[in-house]
C-alpha positions as a printed Julia matrix, in Angstrom:
451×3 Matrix{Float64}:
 25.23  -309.04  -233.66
 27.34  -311.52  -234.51
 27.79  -313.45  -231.45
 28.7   -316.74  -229.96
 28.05  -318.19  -226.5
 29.64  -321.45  -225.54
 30.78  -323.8   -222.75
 34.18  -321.87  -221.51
 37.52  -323.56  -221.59
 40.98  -323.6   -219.98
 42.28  -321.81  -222.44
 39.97  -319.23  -221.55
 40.42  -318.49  -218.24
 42.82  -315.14  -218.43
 39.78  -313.92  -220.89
 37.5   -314.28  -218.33
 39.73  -312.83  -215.52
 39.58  -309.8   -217.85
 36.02  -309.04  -217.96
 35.87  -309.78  -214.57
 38.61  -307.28  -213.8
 37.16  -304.8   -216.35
 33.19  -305.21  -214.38
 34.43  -305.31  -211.32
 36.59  -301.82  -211.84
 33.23  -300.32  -213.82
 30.57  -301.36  -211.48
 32.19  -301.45  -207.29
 34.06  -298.3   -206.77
 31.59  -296.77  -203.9
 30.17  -299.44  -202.79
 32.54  -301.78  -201.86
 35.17  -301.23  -199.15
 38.39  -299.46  -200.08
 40.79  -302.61  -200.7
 38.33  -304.94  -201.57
 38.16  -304.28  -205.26
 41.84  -305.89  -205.42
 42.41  -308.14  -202.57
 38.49  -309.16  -203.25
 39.38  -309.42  -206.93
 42.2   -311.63  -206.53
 40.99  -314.22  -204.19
 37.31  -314.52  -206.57
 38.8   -314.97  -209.61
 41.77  -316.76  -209.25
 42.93  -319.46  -211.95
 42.67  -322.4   -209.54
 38.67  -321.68  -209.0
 37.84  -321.82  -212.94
 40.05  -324.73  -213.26
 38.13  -326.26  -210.07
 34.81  -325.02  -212.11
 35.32  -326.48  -215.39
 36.28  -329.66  -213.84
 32.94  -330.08  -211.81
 29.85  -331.2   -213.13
 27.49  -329.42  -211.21
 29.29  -326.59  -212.57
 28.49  -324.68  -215.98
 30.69  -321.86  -217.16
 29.74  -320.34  -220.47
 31.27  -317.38  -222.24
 30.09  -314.98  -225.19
 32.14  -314.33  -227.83
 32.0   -311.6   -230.12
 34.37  -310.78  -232.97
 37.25  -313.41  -231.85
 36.61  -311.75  -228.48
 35.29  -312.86  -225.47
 33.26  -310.1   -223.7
 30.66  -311.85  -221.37
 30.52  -315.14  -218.83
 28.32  -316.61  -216.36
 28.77  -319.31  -214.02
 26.01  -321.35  -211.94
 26.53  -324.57  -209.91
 23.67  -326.77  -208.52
 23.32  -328.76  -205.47
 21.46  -331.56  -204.79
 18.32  -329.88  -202.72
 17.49  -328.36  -205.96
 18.53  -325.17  -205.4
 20.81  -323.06  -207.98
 23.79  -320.51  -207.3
 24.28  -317.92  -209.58
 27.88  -317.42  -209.49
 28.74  -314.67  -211.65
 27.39  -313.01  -214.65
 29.42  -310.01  -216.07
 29.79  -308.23  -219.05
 31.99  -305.62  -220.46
 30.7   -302.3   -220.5
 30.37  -301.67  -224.21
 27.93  -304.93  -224.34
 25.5   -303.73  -221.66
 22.07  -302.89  -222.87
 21.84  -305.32  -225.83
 20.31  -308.21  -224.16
 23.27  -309.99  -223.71
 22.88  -310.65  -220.26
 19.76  -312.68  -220.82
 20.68  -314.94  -223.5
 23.59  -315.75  -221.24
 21.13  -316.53  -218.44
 18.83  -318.69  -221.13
 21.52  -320.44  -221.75
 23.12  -321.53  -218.53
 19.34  -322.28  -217.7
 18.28  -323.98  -221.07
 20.65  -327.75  -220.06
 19.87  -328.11  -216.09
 19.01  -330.76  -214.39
 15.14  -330.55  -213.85
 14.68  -331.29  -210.87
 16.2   -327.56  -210.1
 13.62  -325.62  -207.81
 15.29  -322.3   -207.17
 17.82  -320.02  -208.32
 19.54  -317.86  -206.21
 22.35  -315.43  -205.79
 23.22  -311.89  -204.14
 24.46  -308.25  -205.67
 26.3   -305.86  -204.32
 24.0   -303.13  -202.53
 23.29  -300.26  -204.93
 24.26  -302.47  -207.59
 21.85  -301.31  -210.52
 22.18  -304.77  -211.98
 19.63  -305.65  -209.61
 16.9   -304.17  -211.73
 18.09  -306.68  -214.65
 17.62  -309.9   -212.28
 14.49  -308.19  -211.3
 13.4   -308.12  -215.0
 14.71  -312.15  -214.55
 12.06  -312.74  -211.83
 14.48  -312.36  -208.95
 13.06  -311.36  -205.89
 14.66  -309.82  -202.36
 14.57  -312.12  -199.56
 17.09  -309.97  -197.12
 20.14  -308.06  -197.02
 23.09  -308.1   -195.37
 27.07  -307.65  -194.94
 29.31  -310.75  -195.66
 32.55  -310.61  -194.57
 35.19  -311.44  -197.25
 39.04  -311.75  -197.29
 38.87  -309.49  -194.21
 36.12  -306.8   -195.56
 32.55  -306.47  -194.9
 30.91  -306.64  -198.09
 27.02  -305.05  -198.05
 24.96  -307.34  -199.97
 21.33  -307.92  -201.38
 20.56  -311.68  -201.78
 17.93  -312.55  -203.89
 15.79  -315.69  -205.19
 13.74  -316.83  -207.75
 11.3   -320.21  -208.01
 11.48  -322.18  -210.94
  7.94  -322.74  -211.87
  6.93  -326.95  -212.3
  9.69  -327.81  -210.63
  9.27  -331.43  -208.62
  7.33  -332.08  -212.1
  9.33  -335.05  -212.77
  8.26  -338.48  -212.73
  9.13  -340.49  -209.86
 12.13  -343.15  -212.07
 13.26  -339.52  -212.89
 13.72  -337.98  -209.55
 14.98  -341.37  -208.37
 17.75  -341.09  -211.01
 18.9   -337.82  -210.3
 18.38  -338.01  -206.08
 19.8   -341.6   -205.4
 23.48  -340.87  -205.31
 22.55  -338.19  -202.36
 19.93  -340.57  -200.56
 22.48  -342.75  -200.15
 25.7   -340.52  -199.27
 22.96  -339.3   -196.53
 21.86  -342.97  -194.76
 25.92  -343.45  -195.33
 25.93  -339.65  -193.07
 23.39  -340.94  -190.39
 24.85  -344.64  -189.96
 27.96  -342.99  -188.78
 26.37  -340.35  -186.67
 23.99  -342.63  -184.82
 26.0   -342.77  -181.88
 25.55  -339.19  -181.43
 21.86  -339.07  -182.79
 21.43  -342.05  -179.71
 22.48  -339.72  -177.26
 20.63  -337.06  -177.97
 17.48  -338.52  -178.47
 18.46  -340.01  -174.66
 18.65  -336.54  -173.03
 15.68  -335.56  -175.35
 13.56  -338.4   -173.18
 11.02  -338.41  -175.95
  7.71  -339.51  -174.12
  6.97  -343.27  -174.69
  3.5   -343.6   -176.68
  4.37  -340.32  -178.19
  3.74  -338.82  -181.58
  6.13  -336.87  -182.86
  6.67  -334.97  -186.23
 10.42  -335.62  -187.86
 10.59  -332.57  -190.15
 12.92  -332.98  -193.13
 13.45  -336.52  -192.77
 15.15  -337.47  -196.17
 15.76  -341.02  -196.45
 14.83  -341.96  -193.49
 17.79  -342.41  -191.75
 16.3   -341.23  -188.08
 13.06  -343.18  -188.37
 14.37  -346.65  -186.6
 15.99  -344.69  -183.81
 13.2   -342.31  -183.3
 10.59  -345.52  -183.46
 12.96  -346.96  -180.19
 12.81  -344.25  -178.21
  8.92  -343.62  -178.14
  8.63  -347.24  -178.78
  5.95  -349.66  -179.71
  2.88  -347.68  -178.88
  4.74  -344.15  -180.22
  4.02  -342.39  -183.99
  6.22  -340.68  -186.2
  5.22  -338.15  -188.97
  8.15  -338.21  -191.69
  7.84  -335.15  -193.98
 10.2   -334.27  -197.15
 10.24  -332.29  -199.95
 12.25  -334.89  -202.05
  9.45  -337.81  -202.97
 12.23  -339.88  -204.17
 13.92  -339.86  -200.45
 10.15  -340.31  -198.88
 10.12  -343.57  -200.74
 13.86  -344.8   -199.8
 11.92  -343.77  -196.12
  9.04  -346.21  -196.55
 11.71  -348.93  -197.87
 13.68  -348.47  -194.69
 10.46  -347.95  -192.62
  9.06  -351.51  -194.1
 12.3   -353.21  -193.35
 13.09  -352.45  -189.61
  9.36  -353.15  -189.21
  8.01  -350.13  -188.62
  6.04  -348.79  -191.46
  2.58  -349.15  -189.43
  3.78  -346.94  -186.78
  4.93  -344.31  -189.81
  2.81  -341.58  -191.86
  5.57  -339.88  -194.27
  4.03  -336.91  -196.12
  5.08  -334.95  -199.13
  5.67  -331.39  -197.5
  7.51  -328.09  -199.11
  9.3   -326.95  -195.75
  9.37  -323.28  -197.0
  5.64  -323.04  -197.04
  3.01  -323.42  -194.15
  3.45  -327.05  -192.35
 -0.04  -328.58  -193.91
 -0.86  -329.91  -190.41
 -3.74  -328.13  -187.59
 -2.14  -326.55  -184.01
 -1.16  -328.82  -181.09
 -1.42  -331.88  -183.33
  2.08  -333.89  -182.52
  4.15  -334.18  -178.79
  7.19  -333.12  -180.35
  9.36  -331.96  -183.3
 12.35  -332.82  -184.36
 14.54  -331.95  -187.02
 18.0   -333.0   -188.36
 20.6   -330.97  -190.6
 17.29  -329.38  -192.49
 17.14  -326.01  -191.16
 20.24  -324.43  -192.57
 19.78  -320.88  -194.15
 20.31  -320.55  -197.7
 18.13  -323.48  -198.75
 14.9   -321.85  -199.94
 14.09  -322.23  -196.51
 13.82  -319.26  -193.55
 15.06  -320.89  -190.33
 13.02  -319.13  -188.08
  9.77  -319.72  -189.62
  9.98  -323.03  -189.94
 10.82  -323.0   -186.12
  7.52  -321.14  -185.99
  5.89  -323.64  -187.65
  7.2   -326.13  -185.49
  6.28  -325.08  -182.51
  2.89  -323.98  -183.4
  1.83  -328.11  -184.22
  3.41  -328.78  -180.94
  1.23  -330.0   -178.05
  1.96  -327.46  -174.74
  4.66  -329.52  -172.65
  5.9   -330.96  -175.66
  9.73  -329.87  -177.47
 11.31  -328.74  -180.81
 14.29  -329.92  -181.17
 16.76  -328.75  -183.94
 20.45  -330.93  -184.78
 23.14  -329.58  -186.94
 26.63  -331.06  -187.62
 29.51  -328.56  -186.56
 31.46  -329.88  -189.89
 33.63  -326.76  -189.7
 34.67  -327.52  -186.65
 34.99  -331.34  -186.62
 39.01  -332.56  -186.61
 39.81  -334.59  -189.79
 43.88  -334.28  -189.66
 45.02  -334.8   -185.95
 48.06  -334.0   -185.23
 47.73  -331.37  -188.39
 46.03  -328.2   -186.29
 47.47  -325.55  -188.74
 46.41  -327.67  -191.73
 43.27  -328.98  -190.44
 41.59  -325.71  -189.83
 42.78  -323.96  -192.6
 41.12  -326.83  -195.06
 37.96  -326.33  -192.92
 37.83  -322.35  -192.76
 38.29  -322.72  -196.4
 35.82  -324.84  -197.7
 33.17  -323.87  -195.57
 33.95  -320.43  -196.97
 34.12  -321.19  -200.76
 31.91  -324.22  -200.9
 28.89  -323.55  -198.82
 29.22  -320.21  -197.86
 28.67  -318.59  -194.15
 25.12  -317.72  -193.67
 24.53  -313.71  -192.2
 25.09  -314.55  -188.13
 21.38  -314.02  -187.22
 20.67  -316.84  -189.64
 23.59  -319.12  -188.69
 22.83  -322.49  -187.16
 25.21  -321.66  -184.44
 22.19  -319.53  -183.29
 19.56  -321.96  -183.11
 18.66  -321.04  -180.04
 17.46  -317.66  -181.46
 15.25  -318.92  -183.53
 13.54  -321.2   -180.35
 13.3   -317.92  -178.27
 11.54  -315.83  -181.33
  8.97  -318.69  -181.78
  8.25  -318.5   -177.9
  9.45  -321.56  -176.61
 11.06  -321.61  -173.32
 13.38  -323.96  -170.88
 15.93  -323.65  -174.03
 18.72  -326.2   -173.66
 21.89  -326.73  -175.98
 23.85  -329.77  -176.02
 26.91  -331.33  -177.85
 27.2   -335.35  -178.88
 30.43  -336.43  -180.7
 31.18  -339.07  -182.34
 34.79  -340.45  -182.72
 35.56  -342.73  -186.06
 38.78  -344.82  -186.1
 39.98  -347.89  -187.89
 39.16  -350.6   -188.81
 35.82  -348.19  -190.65
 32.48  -350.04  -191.09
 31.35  -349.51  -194.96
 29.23  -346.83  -194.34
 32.33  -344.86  -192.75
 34.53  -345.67  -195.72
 31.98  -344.21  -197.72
 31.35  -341.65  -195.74
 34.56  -340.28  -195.14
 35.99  -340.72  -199.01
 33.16  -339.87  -200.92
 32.03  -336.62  -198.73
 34.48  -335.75  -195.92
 37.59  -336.35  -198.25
 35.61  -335.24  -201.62
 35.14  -331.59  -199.54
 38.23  -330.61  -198.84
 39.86  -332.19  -201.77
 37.69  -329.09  -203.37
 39.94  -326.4   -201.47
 42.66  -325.0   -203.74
 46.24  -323.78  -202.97
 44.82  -320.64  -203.39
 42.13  -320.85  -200.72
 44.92  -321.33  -198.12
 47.58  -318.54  -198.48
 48.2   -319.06  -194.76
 50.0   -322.61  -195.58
 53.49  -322.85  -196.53
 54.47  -325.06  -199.31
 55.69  -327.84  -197.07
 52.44  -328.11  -195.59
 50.33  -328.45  -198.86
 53.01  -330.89  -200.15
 51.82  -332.82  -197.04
 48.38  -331.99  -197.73
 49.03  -333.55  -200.75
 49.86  -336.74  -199.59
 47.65  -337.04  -196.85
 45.08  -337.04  -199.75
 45.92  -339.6   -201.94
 45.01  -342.91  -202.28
 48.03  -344.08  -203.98
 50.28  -342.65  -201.2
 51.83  -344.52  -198.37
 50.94  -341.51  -195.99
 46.92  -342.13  -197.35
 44.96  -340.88  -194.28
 42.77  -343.33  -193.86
 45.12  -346.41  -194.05
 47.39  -344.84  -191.03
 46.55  -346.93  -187.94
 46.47  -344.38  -185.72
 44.08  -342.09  -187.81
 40.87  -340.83  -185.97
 37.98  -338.21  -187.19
 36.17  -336.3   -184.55
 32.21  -334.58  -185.32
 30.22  -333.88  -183.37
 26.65  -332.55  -183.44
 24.69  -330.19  -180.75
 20.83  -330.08  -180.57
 19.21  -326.65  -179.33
 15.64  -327.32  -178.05
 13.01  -326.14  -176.45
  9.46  -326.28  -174.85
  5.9   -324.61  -176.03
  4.7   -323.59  -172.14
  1.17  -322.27  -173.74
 -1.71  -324.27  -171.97
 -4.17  -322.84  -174.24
């Protein structure tokens, strides 16, 4: 077979589009909505998201090529926990069955970064490709509907470990992790206002030990050493050993790295730690679904190291809801709808954050309590909120397309435009009256067992 796979182009995006259209037509009619196969068609595979693809570099877009003739692709993108999304992989129907769709995967694999832990992606249900990324070493973790320019789509997600991953050396890992360690101390320094609060109306006992699960870089430690102060413990534990060492760093320079253990743990396994060991739990932006990682175990987990009394205590960011344009309503919230939809998509609504609380009741904890703690940025910004809010707020929804935002009039995006760039006199963050609301809300509860 004389065939050629190579890194795709822009010149072959309307190929692409072609097979796509061609799969799609072959493989969806039953078991997709009625509607979906064009509206769903034409929002997927529009020419603004391979253009948005080819220009990312966590991005790889291959195509095969057969007689002059392009008649496969695949697309993957990586993020920074490790964990790969399969994107597409479609072939026309003529090239089924000849292995095709495995050297494309070998491939796309054969050039990733290596610190890469998992793959993952989803299939339409009664999609009988699913036996081929069974044949991959793909396995089911759940299924459910996703909702999708206005349809409910019925879905099978599936996963699959990359074996001796977290193999690397440690100058290795700290190559490939640092950008992200410090993009997330940049993160915390700007919501420690908020984190403050919280860990206020937490009234985390002094003398305590407590277990901080996920706690990256360390960004938490100093404020969780004040409030259970001198006499208090913390537990750090990570999955990333490059971030556990920025941890001990940080740890050793507020002066706290006696009153620290940090521990190499693999949050989607069994917490390596007896029952009732630790006064409380507390975790940060860790337990979103979609990471490897099942929520509501690791809530189970939590609570079954926690002392009786004691409290879990789960934060997440709201960053789809947080106001980044004021005065922009329209605009703001359709740049947030959109990249929370095309960049990290919605997780099932069982599984959603938003539900923490959930999760707390399943692993038995009681006197559940939710509460909000905002934090309001305006200028002059502190370093760490210049970085912050160029090199991740603005670098998010800079990744939101015309095309993601039908809803917007030209006028608007023209503005949108503007508002954007740092050559522009209307630059966002040089307007003296700019201001960026987030805020974060912490769902907790208490293990009431006295056994």
């Amino acid at each position: 077979m004389n065939l050629h796979i190579r890194l795709a182009t822009i010149d072959d995006i309307p190929a692409i589009q072609a097979v796509g259209a061609a799969a799609w037509r072959d493989t969806y009619p039953g078991l997709v909505p009625d509607g979906y196969l064009d509206d769903g068609f034409a929002r997927a595979w529009a020419r603004d998201s391979f253009e948005r693809s080819l220009a990312n570099p966590r991005i790889r877009l291959l195509v095969a090529e057969y007689a002059g003739a392009i008649v496969g692709m695949i697309q993957l993108g990586w993020h920074d926990d490790g964990i790969a999304d399969l994107w597409r992989l479609y072939l026309l129907r003529e090239q089924r069955g000849r292995g095709l769709g495995r050297r494309l995967w070998e491939a796309v694999t054969a050039e990733l970064p290596p610190f890469i832990r998992t793959f993952r992606t989803s299939v339409v249900r009664g999609n009988p490709a699913l036996r081929f990324y069974r044949r991959l070493g793909f396995d089911v973790t759940h299924e459910d509907d996703s909702e999708y320019v206005g349809y409910q789509v019925p879905l099978t997600y599936i996963e699959r470990p990359v074996h001796g991953a977290n193999t690397l050396s440690p100058t290795d890992q700290t190559l490939v992790e640092r950008d992200y360690a410090t993009s997330e101390l940049h993160y915390n320094a700007v919501m420690a206002p908020a984190y403050r609060d919280a860990l206020t109306r937490l009234a985390l006992p002094r003398g305590s030990c407590g277990l901080d699960l996920g706690c990256g870089p360390g960004g938490l430690l100093p404020l969780l050493a004040e409030h259970v102060g001198p006499e208090g413990r913390i537990i750090g534990v990570d999955v990333s050993r490059p971030h556990l060492a920025a941890a001990r760093r940080l740890a050793e320079q507020h002066g706290i790295a006696s009153r620290v253990r940090l521990k190499w743990v693999d949050l989607a396994r069994p917490l390596p730690f007896a029952d009732k060991i630790v006064d409380w739990v507390w975790s940060a932006d860790v337990l979103w679904p979609g990471r490897a990682l099942d929520p509501l175990a690791a809530v189970c987990e939590a609570a079954r190291v926690t002392r009786p009394s004691g409290r879990v205590a789960v934060w997440f960011i709201a960053w789809e809801r947080s106001l980044f344009l004021p005065g922009e309503a329209q605009l703001n919230d359709a740049l947030r709808r959109a990249t929370f939809a095309t960049i990290d998509p919605p997780a099932p609504t069982p599984l959603s954050s938003e539900r923490a609380l959930g999760w707390l009741r399943s692993a038995g904890l009681t006197d559940l309590q939710l509460s909000v703690h905002p934090v309001l940025l305006r200028p002059p910004f502190s370093a760490a909120a210049q970085a912050y809010l160029e090199g991740y707020v603005l670098a998010e929804l800079r990744q939101v397309t015309r095309d993601h935002t039908p809803e917007l009039d030209d006028a608007t995006w023209a503005r949108w435009e503007r508002l954007r760039d740092p050559e522009s006199p209307d630059y966002l963050f040089t307007q003296p009256d700019y201001y960026c609301v987030q805020f974060g809300l912490v769902a907790s509860g208490m293990r009431c067992d006295s056994g």
